[in-house]
C-alpha positions in Angstrom: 30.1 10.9 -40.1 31.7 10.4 -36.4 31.4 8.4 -33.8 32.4 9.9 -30.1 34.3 7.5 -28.1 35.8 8.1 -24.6 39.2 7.0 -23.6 40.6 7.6 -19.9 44.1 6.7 -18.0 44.5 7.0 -14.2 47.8 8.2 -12.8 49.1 7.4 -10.0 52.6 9.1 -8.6 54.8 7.4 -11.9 52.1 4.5 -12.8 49.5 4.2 -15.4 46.7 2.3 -14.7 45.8 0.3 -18.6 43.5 -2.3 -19.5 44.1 -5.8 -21.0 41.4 -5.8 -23.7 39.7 -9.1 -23.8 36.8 -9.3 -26.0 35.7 -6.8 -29.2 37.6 -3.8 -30.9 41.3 -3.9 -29.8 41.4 -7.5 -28.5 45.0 -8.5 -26.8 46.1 -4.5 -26.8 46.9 -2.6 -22.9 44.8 0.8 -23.1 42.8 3.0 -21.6 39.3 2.4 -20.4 36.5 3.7 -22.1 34.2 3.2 -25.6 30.8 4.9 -27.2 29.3 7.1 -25.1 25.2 6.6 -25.5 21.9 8.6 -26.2 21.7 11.1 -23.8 24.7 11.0 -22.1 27.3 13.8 -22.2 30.6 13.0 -23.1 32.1 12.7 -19.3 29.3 10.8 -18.4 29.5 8.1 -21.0 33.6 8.4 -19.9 32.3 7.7 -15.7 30.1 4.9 -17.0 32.7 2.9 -19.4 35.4 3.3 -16.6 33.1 1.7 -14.1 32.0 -1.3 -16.6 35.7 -1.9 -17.4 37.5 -1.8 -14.5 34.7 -1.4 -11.4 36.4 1.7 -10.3 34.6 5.3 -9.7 36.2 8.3 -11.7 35.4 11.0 -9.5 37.7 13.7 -11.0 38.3 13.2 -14.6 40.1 16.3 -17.0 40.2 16.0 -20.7 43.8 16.0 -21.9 43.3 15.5 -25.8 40.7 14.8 -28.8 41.7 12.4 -31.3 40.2 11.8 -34.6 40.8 8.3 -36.1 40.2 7.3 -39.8 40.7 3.9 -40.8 41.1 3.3 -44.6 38.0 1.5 -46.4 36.0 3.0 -43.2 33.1 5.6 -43.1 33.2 6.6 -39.9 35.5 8.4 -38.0 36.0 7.6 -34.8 36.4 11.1 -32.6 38.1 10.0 -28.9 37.5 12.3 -25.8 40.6 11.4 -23.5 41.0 12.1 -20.2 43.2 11.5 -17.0 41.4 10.0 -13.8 42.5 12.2 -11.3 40.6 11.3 -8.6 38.9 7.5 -8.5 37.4 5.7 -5.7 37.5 1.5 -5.5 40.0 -0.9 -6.7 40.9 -1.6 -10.1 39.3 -4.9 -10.6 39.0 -7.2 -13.7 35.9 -7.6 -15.6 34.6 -9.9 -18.3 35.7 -6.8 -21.1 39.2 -6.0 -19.5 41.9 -6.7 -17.2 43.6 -3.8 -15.4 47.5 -3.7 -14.4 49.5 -0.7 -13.1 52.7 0.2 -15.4 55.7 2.5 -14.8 55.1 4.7 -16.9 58.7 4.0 -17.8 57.3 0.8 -18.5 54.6 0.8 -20.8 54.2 -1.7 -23.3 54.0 0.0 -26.2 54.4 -3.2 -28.5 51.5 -4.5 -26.9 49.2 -1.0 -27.4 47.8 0.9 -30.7 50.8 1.7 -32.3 49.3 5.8 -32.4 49.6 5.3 -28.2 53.4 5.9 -28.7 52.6 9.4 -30.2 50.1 10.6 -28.5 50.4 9.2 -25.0 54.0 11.5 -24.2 51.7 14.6 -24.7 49.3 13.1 -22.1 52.1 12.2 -19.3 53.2 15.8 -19.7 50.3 17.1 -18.8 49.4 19.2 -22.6 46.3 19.4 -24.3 46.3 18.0 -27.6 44.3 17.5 -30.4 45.3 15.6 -33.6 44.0 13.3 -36.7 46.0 9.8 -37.0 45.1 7.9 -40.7 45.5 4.2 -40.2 45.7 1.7 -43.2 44.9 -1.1 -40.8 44.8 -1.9 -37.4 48.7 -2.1 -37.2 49.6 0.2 -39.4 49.3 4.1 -39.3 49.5 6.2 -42.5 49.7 9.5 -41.6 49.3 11.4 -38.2 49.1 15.4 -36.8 49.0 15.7 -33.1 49.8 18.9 -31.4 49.5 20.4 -28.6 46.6 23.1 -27.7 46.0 26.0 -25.1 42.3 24.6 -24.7 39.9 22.1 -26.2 37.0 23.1 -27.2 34.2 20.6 -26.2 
């Protein structure tokens, strides 16, 4: 059984916008903005909404870059993440009770501080591939096994 979860970065010129998470899953980690999307939304609308709740800023253009499948060990569900880049937004990022945005070079980011999968995954995403891949975690901290590559197209 999945669960589909959003998960979108804003660039800006060398900058990634990430979030402080303050409260629930991934407490104390920068990342993207996003979470579940809900009944009856499509995928990019449950992506618009989570952005907006997070960090009060209005994805206007948003482009999926990858699907990512996590498994954690001793879990049922999978957790199936739709991630995109912010392209275009409107407003300024502002912080809400869930997160706390900052802008990082993205010579800068602070991978200790992030999932450690980010560090695989996220090069793919500043390049500008697609990618797809499944990333086995034994715990929060600690991946198992991962396969990420990159793809011509995504399909969904």
């Amino acid at each position: 059984m999945k669960k589909i979860l959003t998960l979108a970065l804003a660039i800006n010129g060398n900058k990634i916008l990430l979030g402080m998470k303050k409260r629930g899953f991934g407490v104390n980690r920068w990342n993207g903005f996003g979470g579940k999307v809900e009944h009856g939304e499509t995928i990019t609308q449950g992506a618009k909404r989570e952005i907006f709740e997070e960090c009060e800023i209005k994805a206007n253009k948003l482009q999926k870059r990858g699907i990512l499948t996590f498994i954690f060990e001793g879990e049922e569900k999978e957790l199936e993440v739709h991630i995109y880049i912010i392209k275009k937004f409107s407003g300024t990022p502002t912080e809400t009770e869930e997160m706390k945005p900052k802008w990082f070079a993205n010579n800068k980011i602070p991978f200790k501080d992030m999932w450690p999968d980010d560090e695989i995954w996220l090069p793919y995403f500043l390049a500008g591939k697609k990618f797809v891949g499944t990333i086995y975690f034994k715990d929060q901290n600690t991946i198992k096994t991962h396969d990420i590559h990159e793809v011509k197209k995504l399909w969904i």
